[in-house]
C-alpha positions as CSV (number, residue, x, y, z in Angstrom):
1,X,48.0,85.2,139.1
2,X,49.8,82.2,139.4
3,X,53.0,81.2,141.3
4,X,55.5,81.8,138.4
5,X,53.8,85.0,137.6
6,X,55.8,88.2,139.8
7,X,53.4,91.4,140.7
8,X,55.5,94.0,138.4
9,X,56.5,96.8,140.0
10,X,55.8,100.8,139.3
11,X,57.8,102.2,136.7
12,X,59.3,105.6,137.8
13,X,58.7,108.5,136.1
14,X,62.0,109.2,134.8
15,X,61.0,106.1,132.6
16,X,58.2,107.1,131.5
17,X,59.3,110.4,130.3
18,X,62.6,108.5,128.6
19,X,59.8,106.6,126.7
20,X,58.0,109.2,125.6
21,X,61.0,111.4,124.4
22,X,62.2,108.4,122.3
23,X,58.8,107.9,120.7
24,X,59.1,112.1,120.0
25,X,62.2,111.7,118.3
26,X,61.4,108.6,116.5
27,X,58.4,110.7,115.0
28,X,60.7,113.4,113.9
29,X,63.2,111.0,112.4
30,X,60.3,109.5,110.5
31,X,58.5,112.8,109.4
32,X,60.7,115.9,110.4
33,X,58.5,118.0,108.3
34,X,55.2,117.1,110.0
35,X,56.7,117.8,113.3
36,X,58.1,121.1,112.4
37,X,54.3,122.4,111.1
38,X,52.9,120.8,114.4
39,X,55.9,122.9,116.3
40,X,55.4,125.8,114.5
41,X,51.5,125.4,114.4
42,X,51.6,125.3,118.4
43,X,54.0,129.0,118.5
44,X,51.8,130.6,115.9
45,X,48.1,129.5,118.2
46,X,49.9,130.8,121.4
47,X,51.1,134.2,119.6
48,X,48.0,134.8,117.9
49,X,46.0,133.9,121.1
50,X,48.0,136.2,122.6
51,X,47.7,139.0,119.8
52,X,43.1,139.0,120.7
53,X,43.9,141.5,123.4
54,X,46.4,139.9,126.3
55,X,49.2,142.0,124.9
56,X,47.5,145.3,126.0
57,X,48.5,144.5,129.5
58,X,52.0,144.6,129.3
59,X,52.0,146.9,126.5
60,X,53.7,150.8,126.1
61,X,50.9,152.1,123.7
62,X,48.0,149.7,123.4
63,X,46.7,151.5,120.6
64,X,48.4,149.7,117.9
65,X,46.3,148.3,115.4
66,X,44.9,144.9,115.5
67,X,46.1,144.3,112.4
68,X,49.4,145.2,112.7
69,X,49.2,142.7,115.8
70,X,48.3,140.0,113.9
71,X,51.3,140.8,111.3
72,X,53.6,141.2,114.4
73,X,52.3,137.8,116.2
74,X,53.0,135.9,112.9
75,X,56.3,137.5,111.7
76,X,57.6,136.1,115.4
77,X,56.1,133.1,115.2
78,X,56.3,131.6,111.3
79,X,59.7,131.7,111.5
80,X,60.4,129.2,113.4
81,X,59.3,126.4,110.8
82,X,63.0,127.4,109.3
83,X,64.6,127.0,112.7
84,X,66.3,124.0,112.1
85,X,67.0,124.2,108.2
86,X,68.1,127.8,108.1
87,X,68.0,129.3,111.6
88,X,70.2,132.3,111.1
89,X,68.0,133.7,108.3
90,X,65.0,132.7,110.3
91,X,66.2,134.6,113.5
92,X,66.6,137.8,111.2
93,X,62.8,137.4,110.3
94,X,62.1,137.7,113.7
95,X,64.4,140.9,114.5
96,X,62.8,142.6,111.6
97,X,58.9,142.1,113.3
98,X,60.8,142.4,116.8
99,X,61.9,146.0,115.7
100,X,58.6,147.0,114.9
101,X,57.2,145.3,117.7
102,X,59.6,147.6,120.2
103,X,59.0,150.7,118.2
104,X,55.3,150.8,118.3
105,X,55.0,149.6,122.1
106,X,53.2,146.8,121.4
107,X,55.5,144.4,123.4
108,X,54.2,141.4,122.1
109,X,55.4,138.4,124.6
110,X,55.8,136.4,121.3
111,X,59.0,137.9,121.2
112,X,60.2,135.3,123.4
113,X,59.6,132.9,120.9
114,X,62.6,133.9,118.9
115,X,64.7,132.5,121.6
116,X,63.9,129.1,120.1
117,X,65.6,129.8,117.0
118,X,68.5,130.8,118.9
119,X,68.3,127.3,120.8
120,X,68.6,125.4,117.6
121,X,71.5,128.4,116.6
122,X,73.3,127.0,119.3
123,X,72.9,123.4,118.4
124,X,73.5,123.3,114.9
125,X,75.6,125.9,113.9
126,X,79.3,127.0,114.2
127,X,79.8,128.7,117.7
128,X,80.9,131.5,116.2
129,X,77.7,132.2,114.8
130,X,76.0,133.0,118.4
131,X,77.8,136.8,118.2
132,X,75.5,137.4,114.9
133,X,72.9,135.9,116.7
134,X,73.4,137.6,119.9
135,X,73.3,141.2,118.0
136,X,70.0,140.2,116.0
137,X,68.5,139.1,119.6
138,X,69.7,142.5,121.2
139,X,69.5,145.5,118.6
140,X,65.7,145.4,118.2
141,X,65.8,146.2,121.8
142,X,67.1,149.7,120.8
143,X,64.2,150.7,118.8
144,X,62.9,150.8,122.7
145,X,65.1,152.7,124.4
146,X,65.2,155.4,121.5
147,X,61.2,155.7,121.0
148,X,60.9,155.0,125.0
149,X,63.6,156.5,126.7
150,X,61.9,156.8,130.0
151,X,63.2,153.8,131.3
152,X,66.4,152.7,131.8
153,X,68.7,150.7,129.3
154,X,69.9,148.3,131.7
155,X,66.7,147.2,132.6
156,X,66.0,146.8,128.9
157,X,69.1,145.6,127.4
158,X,70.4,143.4,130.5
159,X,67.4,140.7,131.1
160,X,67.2,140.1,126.8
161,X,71.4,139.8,127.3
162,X,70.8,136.9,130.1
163,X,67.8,134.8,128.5
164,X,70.4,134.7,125.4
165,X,73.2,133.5,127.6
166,X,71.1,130.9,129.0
167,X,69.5,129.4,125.8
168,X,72.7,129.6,124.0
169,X,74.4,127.3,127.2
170,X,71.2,125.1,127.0
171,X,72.0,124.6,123.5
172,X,75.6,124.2,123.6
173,X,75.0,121.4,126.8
174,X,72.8,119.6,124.6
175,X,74.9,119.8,121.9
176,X,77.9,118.8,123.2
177,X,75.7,115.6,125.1
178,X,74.6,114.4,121.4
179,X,78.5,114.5,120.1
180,X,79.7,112.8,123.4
181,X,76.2,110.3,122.2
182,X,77.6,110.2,118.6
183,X,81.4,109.4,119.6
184,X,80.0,106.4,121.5
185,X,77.9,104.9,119.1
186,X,80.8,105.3,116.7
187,X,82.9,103.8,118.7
188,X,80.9,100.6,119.5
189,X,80.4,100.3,115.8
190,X,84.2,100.4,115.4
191,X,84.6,97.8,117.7
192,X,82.0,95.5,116.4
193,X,83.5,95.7,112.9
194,X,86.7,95.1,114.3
195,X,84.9,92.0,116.4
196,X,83.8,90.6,113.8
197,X,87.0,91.1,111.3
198,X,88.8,89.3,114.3
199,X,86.3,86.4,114.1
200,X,86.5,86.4,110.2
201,X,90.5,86.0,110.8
202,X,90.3,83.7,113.6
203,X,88.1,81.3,111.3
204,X,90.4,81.8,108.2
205,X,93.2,80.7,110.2
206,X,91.1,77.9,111.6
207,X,90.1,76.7,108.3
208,X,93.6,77.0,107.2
209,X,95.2,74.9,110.3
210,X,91.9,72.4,109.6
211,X,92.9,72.1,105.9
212,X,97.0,71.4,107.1
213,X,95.5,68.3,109.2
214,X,93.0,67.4,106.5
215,X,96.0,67.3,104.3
216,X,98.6,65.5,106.5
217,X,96.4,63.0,107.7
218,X,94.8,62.0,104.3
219,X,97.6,62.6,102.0
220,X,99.8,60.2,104.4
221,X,97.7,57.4,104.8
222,X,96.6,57.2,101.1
223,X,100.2,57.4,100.0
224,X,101.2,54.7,102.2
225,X,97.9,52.5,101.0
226,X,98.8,52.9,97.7
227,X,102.5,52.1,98.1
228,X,101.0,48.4,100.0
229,X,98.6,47.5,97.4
230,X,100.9,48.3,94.5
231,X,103.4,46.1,96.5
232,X,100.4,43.6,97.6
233,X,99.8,43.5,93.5
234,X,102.9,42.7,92.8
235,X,103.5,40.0,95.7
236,X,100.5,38.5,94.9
237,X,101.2,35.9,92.0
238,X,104.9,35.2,93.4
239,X,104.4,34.9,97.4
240,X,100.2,34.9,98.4
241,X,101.6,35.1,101.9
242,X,103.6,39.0,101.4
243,X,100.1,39.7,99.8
244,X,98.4,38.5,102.4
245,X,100.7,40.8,104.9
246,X,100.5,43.6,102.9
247,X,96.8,43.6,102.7
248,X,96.9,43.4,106.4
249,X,99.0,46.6,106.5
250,X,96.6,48.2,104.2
251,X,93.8,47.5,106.7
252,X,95.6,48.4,109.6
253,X,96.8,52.1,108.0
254,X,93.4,52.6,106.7
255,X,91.9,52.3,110.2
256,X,94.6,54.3,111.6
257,X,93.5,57.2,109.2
258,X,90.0,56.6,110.3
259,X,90.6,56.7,113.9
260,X,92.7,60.5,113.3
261,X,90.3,61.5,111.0
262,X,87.0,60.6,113.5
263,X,89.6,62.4,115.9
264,X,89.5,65.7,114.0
265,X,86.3,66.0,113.5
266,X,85.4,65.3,116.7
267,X,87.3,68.4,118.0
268,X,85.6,70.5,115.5
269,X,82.1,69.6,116.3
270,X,80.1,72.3,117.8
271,X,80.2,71.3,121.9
272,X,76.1,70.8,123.5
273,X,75.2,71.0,126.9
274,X,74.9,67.6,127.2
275,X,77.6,65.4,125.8
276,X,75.8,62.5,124.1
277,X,76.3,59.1,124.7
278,X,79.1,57.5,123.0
279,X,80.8,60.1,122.0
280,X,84.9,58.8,121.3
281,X,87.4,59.7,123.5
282,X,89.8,62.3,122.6
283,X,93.4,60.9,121.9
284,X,96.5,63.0,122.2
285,X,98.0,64.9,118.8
286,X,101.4,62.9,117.7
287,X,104.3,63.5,119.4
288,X,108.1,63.0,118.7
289,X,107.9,59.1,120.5
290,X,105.6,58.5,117.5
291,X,108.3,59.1,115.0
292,X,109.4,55.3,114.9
293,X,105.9,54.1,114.1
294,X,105.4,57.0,110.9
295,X,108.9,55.7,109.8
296,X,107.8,51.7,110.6
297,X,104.7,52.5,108.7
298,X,106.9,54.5,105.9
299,X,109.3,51.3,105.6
300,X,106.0,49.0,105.0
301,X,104.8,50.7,102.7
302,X,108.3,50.4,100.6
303,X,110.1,53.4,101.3
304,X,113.4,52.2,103.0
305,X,114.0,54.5,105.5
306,X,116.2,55.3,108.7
307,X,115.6,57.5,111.4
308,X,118.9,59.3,113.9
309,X,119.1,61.6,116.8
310,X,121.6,63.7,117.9
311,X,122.5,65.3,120.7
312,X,120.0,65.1,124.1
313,X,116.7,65.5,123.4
314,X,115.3,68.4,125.1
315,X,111.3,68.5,126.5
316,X,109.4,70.2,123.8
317,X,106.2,72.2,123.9
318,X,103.7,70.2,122.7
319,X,102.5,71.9,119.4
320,X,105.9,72.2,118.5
321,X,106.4,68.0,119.1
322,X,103.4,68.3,116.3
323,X,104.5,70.7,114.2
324,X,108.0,68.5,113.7
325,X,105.6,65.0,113.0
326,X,103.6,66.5,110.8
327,X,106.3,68.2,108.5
328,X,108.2,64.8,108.8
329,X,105.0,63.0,107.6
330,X,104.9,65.3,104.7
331,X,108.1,64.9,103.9
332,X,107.7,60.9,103.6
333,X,104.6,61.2,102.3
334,X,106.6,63.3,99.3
335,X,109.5,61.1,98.7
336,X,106.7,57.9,98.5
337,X,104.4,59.7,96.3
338,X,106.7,60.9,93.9
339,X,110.3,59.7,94.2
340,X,109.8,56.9,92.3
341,X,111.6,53.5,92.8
342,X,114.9,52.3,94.7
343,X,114.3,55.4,96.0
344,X,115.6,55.8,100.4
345,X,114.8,58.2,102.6
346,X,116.6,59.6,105.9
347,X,115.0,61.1,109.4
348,X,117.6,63.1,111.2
349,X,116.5,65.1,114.3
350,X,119.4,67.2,116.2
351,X,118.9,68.9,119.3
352,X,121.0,71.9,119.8
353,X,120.8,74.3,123.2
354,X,119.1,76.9,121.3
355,X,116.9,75.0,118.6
356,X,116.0,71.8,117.6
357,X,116.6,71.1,113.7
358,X,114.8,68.3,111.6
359,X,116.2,67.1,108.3
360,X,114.4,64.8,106.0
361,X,116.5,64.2,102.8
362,X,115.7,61.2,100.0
363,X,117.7,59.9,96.6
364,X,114.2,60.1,94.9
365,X,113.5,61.7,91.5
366,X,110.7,64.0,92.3
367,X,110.3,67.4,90.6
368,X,108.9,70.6,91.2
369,X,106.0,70.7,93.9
370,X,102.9,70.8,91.7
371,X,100.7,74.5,91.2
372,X,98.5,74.6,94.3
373,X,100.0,71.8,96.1
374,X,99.6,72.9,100.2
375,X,102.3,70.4,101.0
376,X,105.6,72.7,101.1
377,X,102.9,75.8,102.4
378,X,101.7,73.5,105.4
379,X,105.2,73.1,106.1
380,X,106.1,76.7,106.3
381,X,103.1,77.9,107.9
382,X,104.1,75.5,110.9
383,X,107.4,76.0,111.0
384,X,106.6,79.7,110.8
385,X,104.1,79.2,113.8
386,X,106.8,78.9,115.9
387,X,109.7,81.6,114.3
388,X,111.1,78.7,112.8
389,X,113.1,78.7,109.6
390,X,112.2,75.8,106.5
391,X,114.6,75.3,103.8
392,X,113.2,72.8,101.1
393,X,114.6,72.1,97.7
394,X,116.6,69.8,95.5
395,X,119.7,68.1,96.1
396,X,122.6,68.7,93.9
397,X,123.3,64.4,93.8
398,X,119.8,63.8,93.1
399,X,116.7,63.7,95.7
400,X,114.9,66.4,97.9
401,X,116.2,67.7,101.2
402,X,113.9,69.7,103.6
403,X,115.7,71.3,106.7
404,X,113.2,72.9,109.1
405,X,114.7,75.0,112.5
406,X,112.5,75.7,115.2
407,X,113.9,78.1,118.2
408,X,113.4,76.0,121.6
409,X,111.4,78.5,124.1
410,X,113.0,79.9,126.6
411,X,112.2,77.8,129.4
412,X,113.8,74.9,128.0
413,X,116.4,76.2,126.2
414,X,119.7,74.9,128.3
């Protein structure tokens, strides 16, 4: 044995005998029938073993015949092959050979055996059922007291009446364990569906909140590329310096998408144990401060644009700083992609003492949001993240005007 190996140590016998019953039941699961003949088989040996001439000793006329002991021995014994399938009808089967077992004083002990079937009565069957049972157990015990009536009833009547009390409890314990069993294996596999529907909905809404960031980030910085290299194009043959600037712009917002996509992705790799080298550092998510850079950015690209605030700004959660960036990054990202030209754009943030309320409007021409566009549906879901209210639409004069509201929380409200 070597120094890693541990001696093991005994296992008790409660174990042991767990084992063994779970291998029992496995067997009956598998082959039910095959252990109902080898049940059965094992009653009808000891009855029959019985029936060679044991009986005699406890018997009230051990004359009977032998063959009418044999008949007897299997008439109580047989029966229980139907004990679980149909145990009422086999517990009449054996009243009928218990009757003639009392009336000719034969006194089998396989009379006992019946007492299985009403064991599995009790188990299986309605409770109600045990009163039939109980008077199929009892009455043969009649046929004694009228064809012997030298003893005493009570001493007849009395001991069968306990032994059926007692099996019938023994079944109805057991019973009522492998319901009490049942209800808890139900009940863990209720809450493993429900675990795993909770995962399913926790990674549809993370794909959902990936897919917003896929879409802000991407759809922003391509819109303002495109708006510098149409204006690069343009600049090119007149002034090669505003080309030359406006390539450099295109450089610096494609490298800015890079560095927020790399950041994204980064979050949503699977963590190891060991962090490998090199990994990037995380930055923080945009925050209202970064406003005047998305509306710098905005104005290179060729979307004159103005940003205002009103009233004093309040210290925001957070996720709700992001939520606000990102729905005024869509916004822009709208009124450059499809307002067309000469088109302006204007940033107004207001803070109230109960909300804080972000307006983006522009003078462009832009129509309806195209079929499957997840531009306006980001929008709400974030501003519905936080019970806020989003109100998007055309302008009467011309242009797009998108109003979101978002509740301050209570510890900063003022």
């Amino acid at each position: 044995m070597t120094d890693h190996e541990q001696p093991r140590a005994p296992q008790p016998l409660a174990q042991y005998a767990q084992r063994l019953t779970e291998r029992v039941r496995a067997f009956d699961r598998r082959r039910p029938l095959v252990w109902d003949l080898l049940v059965t088989g094992f009653f009808v040996i000891a009855a029959l073993t019985d029936g060679t001439g044991g009986w005699r000793n406890t018997a009230a006329d051990p004359q009977a015949p032998e063959w009418l002991v044999v008949l007897m021995s299997l008439g109580l014994s047989v029966p229980v092959l139907w004990r679980r399938r149909h145990p009422l009808a086999a517990l009449t089967a054996t009243a009928a050979a218990s009757v003639v077992n009392n009336w000719t004083g034969s006194w089998l002990q396989a009379a006992l055996i019946q007492f299985v079937i009403v064991f599995n009565i009790a188990l299986r069957l309605p409770l109600k059922t045990l009163g039939r049972a109980a008077v199929l157990t009892i009455l043969p015990m009649t046929a004694t007291f009228l064809r012997y009536p030298s003893g005493s009833w009570d001493q007849l009547i009395v001991p069968q009446l306990w032994c059926f009390v007692l099996v019938a409890l023994a079944g109805i314990a057991v019973r009522s364990r492998q319901d009490h069993t049942q209800a808890l294996v139900e009940r863990a596999r209720r809450l493993e569906v429900e675990r795993d529907q909770q995962a399913q909905l926790a990674a549809a809404a993370e794909r959902a909140r990936i897919a917003r960031e896929m879409h802000d980030i991407i759809g922003h910085h391509l819109s303002v590329i495109t708006g510098l290299a149409d204006g690069g194009s343009y600049a090119a043959a007149r002034s090669p310096e505003r080309a030359g600037q406006a390539l450099t712009a295109i450089a610096t917002t494609s490298r800015q998408a890079l560095t927020e996509l790399r950041r994204l992705l980064d979050v949503l790799r699977e963590e190891s144990t060991q962090e490998p080298p090199g990994t990037p550092e995380l930055a923080p998510q945009p925050a209202l401060t970064d406003l005047d850079a998305l509306v710098d950015g905005v104005r290179t690209a060729g979307l004159p644009c103005t940003f205002e605030t009103a009233g004093a700004p309040a210290a925001l959660p957070p996720g709700i700083q992001l939520a606000l960036y990102r729905i005024t990054q869509e916004a822009l990202t709208n009124a450059l992609k499809h307002g067309g030209p000469h088109t302006t754009a204007t940033v107004d943030l207001s803070y109230a003492s109960d909300a804080v309320t972000l307006t983006v409007t522009d003078t462009g021409h832009g129509g309806a949001p195209a079929p499957g566009g997840r531009g306006l549906t980001g929008m709400r879901e974030r501003t519905a993240l936080y019970h806020g209210t989003l109100d998007a639409g055309p302008q009467p004069t011309g242009g797009w005007r998108i109003t979101a509201r978002l509740p301050l929380p209570k510890e900063t409200t003022r």
